[in-house]
Phi, psi and omega in degrees: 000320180300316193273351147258353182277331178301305171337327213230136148307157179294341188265359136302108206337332214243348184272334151305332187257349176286287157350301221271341199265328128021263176330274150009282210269342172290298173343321190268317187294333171280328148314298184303316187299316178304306229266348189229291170314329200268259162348273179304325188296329168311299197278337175272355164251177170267178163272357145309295190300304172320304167314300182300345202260302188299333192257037176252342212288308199332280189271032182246358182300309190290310225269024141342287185338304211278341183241000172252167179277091167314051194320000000 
């Protein structure tokens, strides 16, 4: 979806419902990640372990940016 939305102007018919379906599918993929994935990953570490997990997480967490296609 990112590689078509790079393809198309913003004023392309097509560029609002791809963005919506975007939307969609991060929304969802972030629901999981709360509701589900989060969770077992809690009940199956210590909070050591969680600690140790978050401060590898960290500083690649902001750098989206540094890997999609900017205009």
């Amino acid at each position: 979806m990112l590689k078509d939305l790079e393809d198309l102007n913003a004023d392309d018919p097509q560029f609002n419902d791809i963005v919506a379906k975007l939307e969609f599918e991060v929304a969802a993929q972030v629901r999981e990640e709360e509701n589900e994935l989060f969770p077992k990953l809690a009940a199956s570490c210590s909070p050591q372990k969680l600690d140790q997990l978050g401060q590898l997480i960290r500083p690649v967490a902001g750098t989206v940016g540094d890997v999609l296609p900017v205009r």
